[in-house]
Kinemage of the C-alpha trace (Angstrom):
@kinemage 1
@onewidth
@group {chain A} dominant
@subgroup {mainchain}
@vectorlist {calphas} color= white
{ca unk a 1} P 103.148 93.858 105.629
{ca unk a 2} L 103.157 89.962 106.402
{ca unk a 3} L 102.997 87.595 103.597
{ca unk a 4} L 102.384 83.763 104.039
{ca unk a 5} L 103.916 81.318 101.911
{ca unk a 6} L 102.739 78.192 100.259
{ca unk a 7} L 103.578 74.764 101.271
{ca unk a 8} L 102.540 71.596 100.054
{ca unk a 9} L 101.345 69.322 102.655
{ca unk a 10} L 103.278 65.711 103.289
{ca unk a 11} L 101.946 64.651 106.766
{ca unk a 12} L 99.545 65.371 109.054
{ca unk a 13} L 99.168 64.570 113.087
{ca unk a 14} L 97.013 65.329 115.273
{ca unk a 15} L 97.757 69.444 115.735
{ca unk a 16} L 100.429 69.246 113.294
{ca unk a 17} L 100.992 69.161 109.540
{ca unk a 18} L 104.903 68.615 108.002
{ca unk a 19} L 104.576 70.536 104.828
{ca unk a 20} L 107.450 71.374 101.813
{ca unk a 21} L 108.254 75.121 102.186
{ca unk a 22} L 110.442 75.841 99.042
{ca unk a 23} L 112.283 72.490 99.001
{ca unk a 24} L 112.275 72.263 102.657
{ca unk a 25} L 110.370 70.336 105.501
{ca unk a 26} L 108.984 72.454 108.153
{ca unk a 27} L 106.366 71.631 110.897
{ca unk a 28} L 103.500 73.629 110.902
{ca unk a 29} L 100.733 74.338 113.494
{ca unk a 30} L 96.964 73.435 112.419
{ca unk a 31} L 95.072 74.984 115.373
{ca unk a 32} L 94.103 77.798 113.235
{ca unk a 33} L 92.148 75.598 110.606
{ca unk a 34} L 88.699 74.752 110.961
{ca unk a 35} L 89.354 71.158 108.757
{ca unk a 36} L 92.160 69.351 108.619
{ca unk a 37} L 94.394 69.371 105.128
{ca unk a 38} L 95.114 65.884 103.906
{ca unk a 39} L 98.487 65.187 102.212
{ca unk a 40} L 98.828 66.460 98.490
{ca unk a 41} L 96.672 69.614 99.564
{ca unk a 42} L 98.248 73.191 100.092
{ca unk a 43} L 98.067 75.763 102.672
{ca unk a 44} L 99.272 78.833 103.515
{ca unk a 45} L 101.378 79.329 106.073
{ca unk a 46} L 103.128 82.238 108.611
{ca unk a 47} L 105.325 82.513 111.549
{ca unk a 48} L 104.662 77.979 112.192
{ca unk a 49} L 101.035 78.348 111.491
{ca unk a 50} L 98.881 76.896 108.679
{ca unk a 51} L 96.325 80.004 108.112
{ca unk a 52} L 94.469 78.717 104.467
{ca unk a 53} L 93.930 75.691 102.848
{ca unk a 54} L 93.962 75.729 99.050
{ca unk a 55} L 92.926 73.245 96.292
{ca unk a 56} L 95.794 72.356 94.060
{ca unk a 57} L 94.316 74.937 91.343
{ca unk a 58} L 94.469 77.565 94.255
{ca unk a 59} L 98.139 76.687 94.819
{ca unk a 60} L 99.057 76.317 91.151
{ca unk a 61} L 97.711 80.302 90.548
{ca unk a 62} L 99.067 82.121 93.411
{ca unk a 63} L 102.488 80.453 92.372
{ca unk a 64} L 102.017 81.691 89.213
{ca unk a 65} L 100.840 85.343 90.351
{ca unk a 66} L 103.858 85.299 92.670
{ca unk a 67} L 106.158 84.082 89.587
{ca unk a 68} L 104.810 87.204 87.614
{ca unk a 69} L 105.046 89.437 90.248
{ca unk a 70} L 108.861 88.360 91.156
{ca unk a 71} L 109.625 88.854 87.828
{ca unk a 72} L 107.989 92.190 87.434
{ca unk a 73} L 109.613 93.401 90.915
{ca unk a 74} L 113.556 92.272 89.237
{ca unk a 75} L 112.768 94.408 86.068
{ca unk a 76} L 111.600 97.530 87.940
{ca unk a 77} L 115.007 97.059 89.978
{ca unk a 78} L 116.662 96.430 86.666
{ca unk a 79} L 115.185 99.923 85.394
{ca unk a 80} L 116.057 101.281 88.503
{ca unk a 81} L 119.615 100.525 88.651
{ca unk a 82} L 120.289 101.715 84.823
{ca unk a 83} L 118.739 104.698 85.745
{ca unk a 84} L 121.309 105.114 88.796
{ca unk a 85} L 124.372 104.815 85.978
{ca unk a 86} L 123.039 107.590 83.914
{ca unk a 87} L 125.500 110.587 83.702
């Protein structure tokens, strides 16, 4: 399974968007949108393309739902690992 990830948008051109991908820049395609994002708004993005645009209350959610669910993923590798050390 593919997952995008969120970037924050910085600049748009004409085809292109520069967005912040986890701290970095990165250059995204925006053939796949049917509007434009402006700067400040959020997409989604996967192998160069922007695929979704999100509000900034979209954005701020599914960072939070990914927060939860990297947290939950470390403490069911947590559980799993003391498990593995059991005599």
């Amino acid at each position: 399974m593919c997952l995008g990830k969120l970037a924050e948008v910085i600049d748009v051109s004409a085809k292109t968007a520069m967005v912040s991908c986890d701290g970095r820049p990165q250059t995204v395609s925006l053939l796949t949108l049917t509007e434009p994002p402006t700067p400040g708004d959020w997409v989604v993005i996967h192998s160069g393309f922007a695929l979704a645009r999100l509000t900034a209350d979209e954005a701020s959610e599914a960072i939070a739902l990914r927060h939860t669910r990297t947290q939950v993923g470390s403490d069911d590798h947590d559980r799993r690992t003391d498990r593995a050390h059991l005599p």
